[in-house]
C-alpha positions in Angstrom: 108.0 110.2 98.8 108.5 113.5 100.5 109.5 116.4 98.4 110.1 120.4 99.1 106.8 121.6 99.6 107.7 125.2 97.4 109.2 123.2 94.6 105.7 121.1 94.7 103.6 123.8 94.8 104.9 125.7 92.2 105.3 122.7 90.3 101.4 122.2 90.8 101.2 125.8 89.6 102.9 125.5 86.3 100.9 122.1 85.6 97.5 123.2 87.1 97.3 126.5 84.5 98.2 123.9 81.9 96.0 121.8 82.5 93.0 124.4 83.0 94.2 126.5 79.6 91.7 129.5 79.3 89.4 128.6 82.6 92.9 128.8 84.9 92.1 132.4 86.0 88.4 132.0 86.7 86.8 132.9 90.1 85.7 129.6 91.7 84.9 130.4 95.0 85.3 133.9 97.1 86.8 135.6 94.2 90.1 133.4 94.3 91.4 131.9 91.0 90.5 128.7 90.3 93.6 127.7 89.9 94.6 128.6 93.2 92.1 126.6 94.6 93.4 123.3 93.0 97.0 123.8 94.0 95.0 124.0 97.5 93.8 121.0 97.4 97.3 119.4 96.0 99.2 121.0 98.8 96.8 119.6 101.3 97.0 116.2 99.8 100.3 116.2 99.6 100.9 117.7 103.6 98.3 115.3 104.9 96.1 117.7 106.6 92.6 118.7 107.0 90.6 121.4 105.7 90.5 123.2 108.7 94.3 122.6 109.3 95.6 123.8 105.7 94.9 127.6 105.7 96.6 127.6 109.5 100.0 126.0 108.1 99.7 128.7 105.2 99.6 131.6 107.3 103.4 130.7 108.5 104.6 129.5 105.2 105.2 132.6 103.3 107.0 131.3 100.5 104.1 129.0 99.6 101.7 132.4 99.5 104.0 133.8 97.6 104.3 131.6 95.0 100.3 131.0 94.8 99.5 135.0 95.1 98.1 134.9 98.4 98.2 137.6 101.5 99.1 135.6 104.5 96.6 137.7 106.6 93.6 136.7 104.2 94.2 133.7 103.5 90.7 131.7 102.0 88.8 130.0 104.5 88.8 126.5 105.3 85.2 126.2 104.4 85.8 128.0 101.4 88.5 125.4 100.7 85.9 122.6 101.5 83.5 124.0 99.1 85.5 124.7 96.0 86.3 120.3 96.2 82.5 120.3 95.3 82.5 122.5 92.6 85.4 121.7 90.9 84.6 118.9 88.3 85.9 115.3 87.5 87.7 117.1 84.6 89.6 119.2 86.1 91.2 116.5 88.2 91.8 114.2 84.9 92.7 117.0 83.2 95.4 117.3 85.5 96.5 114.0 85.6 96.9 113.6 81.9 98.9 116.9 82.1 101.3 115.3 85.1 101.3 112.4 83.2 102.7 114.0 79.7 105.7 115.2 82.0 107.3 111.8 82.1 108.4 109.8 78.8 105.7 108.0 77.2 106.9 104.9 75.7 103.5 103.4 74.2 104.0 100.7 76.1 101.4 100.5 79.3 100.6 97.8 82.0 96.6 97.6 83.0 96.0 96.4 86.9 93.4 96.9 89.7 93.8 98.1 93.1 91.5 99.1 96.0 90.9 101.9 98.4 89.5 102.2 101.6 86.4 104.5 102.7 85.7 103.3 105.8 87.6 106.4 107.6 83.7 107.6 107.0 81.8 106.7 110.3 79.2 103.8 110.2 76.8 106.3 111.0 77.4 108.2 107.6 77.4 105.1 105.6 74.0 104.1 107.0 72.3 107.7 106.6 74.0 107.9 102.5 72.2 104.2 102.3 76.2 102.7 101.3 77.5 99.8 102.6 80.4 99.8 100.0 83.6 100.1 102.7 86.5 99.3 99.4 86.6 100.9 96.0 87.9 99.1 93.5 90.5 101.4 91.1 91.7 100.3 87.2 94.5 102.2 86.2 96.7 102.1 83.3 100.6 103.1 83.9 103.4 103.4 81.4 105.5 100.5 82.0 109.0 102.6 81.9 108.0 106.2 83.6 105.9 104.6 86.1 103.3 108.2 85.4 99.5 106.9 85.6 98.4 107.8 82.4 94.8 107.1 83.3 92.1 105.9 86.6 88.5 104.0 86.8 87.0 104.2 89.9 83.7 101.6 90.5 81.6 101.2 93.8 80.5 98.0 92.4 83.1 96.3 91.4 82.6 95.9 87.6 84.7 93.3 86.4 88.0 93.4 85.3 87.4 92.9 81.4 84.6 95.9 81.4 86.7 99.0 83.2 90.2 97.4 81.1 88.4 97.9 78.2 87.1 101.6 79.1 90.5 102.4 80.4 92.0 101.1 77.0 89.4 103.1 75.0 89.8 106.0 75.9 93.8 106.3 75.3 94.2 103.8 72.7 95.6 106.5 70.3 98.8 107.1 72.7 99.1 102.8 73.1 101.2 100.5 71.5 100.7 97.2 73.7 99.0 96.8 76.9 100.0 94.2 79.5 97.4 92.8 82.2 96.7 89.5 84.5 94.5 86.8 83.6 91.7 88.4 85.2 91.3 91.1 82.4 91.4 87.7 79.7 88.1 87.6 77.5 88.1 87.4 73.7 85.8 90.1 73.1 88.6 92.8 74.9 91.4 91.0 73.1 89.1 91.4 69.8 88.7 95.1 70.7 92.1 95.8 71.7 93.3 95.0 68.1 90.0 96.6 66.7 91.8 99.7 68.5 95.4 99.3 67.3 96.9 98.1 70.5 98.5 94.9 70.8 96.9 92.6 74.0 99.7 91.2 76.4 97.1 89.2 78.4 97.1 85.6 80.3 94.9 83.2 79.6 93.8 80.9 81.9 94.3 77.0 81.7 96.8 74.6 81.4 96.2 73.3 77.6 99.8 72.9 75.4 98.3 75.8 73.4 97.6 78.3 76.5 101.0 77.7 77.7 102.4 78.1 74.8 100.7 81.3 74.3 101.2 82.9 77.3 105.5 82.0 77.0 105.0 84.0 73.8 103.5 87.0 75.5 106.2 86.9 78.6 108.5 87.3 75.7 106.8 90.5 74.3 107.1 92.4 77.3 104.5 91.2 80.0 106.8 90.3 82.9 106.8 94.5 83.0 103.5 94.7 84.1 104.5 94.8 88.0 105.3 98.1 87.0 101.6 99.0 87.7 101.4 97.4 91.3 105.2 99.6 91.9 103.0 102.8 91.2 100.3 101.4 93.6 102.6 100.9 96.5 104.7 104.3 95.7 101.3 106.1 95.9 99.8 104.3 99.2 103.2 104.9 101.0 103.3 108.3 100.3 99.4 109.3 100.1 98.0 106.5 102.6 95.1 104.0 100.7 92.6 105.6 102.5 90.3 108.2 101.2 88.8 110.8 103.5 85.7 112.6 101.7 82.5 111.3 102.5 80.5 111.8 99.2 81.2 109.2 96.4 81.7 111.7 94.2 84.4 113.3 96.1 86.3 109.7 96.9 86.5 109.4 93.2 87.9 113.0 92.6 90.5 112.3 95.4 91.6 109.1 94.3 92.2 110.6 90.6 94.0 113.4 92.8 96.1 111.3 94.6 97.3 109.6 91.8 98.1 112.9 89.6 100.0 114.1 93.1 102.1 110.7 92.8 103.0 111.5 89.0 104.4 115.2 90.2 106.4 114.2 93.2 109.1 112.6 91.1 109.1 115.8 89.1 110.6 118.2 92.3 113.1 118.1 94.3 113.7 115.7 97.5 114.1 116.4 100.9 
């Protein structure tokens, strides 16, 4: 989706502070706010460019300084840019994403799915020195099934199965959820036990082909689970727009990209098309 880069930026401004609260106007790196350095990193998502690339487009976009409080002729450097990515924490980048996702109705009512991303933009070489020969990561997120807003991501390496990150992802917003909807795959009677334990209602598939399975799973059609493509829709608005590709090298910086990427797809509907 492309937007107006100004209207994006400033509405990563407003929504980066938020999320941040008191630590917004911290120094992170070369005396620049903190803040400043995440709507960086969100405007050189969202443009597509590399490190070395984003302060250069900067220098001739004046309106863009302007809104982040930045002198066109000292602009931070790109390594600068690179190192604040390593610095700033997972929470920040959830933080975010919760924030981006409160912008959009919530309706209680979320669909649970996996998707993958690609790493293997890393050379070979890399992946042999780091000792990883994982070339997909596998990504659980949980989506409102009317907004389409990603309320929440896993990110594995290993490819835990579907039941354990549905259950963590579940967890940890159960107090916003009314039902969830998900595949067969996430089907076990342990997380359908636990999702009730929790309050939230389990739209999920079982497998087989017994009177009583199909009966069951016409009942849950009936609730509400024939919305849970809304979750793959959100996966194919972000890939199209972002790319399903990540570009760090470190693990730790896939994950903190992907979670990125996804709070970047949650703004975009929020400002104004080109």
């Amino acid at each position: 989706m492309e937007v107006n880069l100004l209207d994006f930026v400033e509405q990563c401004r407003q929504l980066v502070k938020q999320a941040l609260g008191k630590h917004a106007g911290e120094p992170a790196s070369d005396g620049f706010a903190r803040w400043k350095h995440v709507v960086l990193h969100c405007f050189r998502v969202e443009d597509g460019h590399s490190y070395r690339e984003t302060p250069n487009r900067l220098q001739y976009m004046t309106d863009i300084c302007d809104a982040l409080g930045l002198d066109p002729d000292d602009l931070p450097d790109f390594t600068t840019v690179y190192k604040s990515f390593d610095r700033l924490e997972m929470w920040v980048w959830r933080a975010l994403l919760r924030v981006s996702a409160q912008q959009h109705p919530q309706s209680g009512h979320a669909a649970l799915d996996s998707t993958f991303f690609d790493r293997r933009s890393a050379s070979s070489y890399y992946r042999q020195r780091s000792g990883s020969n994982v070339q997909t990561l596998k990504v659980t997120t949980l989506t409102d099934r009317e907004s389409l807003a990603v309320l929440d991501v896993h990110i594995s390496a290993r490819w835990k199965h579907d039941t354990k990150t549905g259950t963590q992802v579940v967890r940890r917003n159960a107090d916003d959820l009314l039902s969830v909807a998900a595949d067969k795959a996430f089907h076990s009677w342990i997380t359908k036990y636990e999702f009730y334990a929790l309050g939230v209602e389990p739209l999920i598939l079982q497998r087989g082909s017994r009177p009583l399975t199909l009966g069951h799973n016409a009942l849950i059609r009936t609730k509400g689970y024939s919305q849970r493509w809304m979750a793959e829709t959100s996966y194919s608005t972000t890939k199209r727009s972002l790319g399903d590709t990540v570009r760090a090298l470190g693990w730790y910086r896939q994950f903190r990209e992907i979670v990125l990427m996804f709070a970047i797809s949650n703004i975009e509907p929020l400002c104004e098309p080109l």
